[in-house]
C-alpha positions in Angstrom: 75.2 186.1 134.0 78.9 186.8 134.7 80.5 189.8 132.0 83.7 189.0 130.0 85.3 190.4 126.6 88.1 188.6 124.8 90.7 190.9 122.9 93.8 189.0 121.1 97.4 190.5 121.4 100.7 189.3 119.5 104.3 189.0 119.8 106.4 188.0 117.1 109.7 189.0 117.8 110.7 186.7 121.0 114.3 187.7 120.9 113.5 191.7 121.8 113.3 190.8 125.1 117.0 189.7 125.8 119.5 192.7 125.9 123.1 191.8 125.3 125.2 190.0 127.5 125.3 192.8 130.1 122.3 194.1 130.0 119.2 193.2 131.8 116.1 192.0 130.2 113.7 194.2 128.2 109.9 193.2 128.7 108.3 196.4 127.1 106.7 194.5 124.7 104.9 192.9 127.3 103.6 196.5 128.5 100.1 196.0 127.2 99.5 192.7 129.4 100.2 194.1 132.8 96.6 193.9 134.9 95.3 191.2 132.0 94.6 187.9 132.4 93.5 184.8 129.6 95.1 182.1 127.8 98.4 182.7 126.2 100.4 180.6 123.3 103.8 179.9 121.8 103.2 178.9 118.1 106.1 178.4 115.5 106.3 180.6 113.0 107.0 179.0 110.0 104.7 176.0 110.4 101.8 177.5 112.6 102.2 174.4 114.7 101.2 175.3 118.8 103.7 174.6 121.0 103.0 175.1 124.4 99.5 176.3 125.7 99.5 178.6 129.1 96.8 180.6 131.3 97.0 183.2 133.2 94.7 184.3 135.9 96.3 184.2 139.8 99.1 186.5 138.3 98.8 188.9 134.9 99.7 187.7 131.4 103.1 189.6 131.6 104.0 188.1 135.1 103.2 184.6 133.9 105.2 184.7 129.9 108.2 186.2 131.3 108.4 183.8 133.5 109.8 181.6 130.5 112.5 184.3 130.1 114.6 183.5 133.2 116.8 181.4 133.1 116.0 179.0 137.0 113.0 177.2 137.4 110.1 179.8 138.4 107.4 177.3 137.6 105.9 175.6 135.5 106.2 177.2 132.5 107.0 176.8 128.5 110.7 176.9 129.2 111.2 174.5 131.3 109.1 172.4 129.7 111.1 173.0 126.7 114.4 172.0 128.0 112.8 168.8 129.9 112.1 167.6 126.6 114.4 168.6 124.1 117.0 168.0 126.7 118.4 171.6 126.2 120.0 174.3 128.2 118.3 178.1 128.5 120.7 179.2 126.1 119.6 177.1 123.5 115.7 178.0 124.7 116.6 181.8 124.0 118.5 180.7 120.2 115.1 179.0 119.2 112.7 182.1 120.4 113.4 183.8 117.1 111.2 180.9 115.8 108.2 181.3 117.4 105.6 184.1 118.1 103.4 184.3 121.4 99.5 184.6 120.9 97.3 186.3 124.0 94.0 186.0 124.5 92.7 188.3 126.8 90.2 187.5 128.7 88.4 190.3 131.1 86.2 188.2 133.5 86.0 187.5 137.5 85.7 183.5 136.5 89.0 182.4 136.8 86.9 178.6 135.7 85.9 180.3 132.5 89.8 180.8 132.0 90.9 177.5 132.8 88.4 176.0 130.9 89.2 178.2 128.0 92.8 176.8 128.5 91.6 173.2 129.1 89.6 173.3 125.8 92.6 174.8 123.4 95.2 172.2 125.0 92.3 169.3 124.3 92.2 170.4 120.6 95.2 171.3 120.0 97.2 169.1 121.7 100.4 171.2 121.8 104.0 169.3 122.1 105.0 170.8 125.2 102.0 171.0 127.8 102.1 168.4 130.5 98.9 166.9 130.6 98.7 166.4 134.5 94.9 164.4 135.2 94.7 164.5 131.2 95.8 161.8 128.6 99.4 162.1 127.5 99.9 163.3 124.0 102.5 162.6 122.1 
């Protein structure tokens, strides 16, 4: 029987990332996900809602969220999903992190399936607004 652990990590301050407008991005908050893989989330604050649901496992959970800080398409990731839908810029992306919090859950397992299917599960339930449901029902 394959070993894992799951541990949970949060951030709630999205905007502590972006230094002003000459300086380059700050990802220490991301420190403690560097070498980790699992499922990560982008939940609003205020009404709990999920948003977009993510995982992790070819590159480390730090690799993969900060993608969603950079303003060109590296992927496909919250952010662009975002801005395909809203019909917003990267600007307007940054101005509405201060409203939502990112949830990880580390997973520590060689089964890259068991992460997907972690993922698959949570975006099945929970049916967040901004996932793509490639090979899945569309929702909403």
């Amino acid at each position: 029987m394959p070993h894992f652990s799951i541990n949970t990590w949060v951030c709630d301050d999205l905007i502590q990332p972006f230094g002003d407008a000459n300086a380059k991005n700050s990802y220490l908050c991301f420190q403690g996900l560097v070498g980790r893989n699992g499922v990560y989330i982008f939940q609003d604050k205020a009404t709990g809602a999920v948003l977009y649901i993510g995982e992790a496992h070819s590159q480390d959970l730090k690799q993969r969220i900060t993608q969603n800080f950079a303003p060109n398409d590296t992927g496909g990731t919250f952010r662009k999903d975002w801005c395909d839908k809203e019909k917003k810029e990267f600007t307007q992306f940054k101005e509405a992190l201060q409203h939502w919090l990112i949830r990880a859950i580390l997973i520590e397992t060689e089964s890259k399936d068991l992460i997907r299917a972690i993922e698959e599960t949570f975006i099945s339930e929970l049916k967040p607004k901004y996932n793509k449901f490639v090979g899945r029902p569309s929702v909403g």
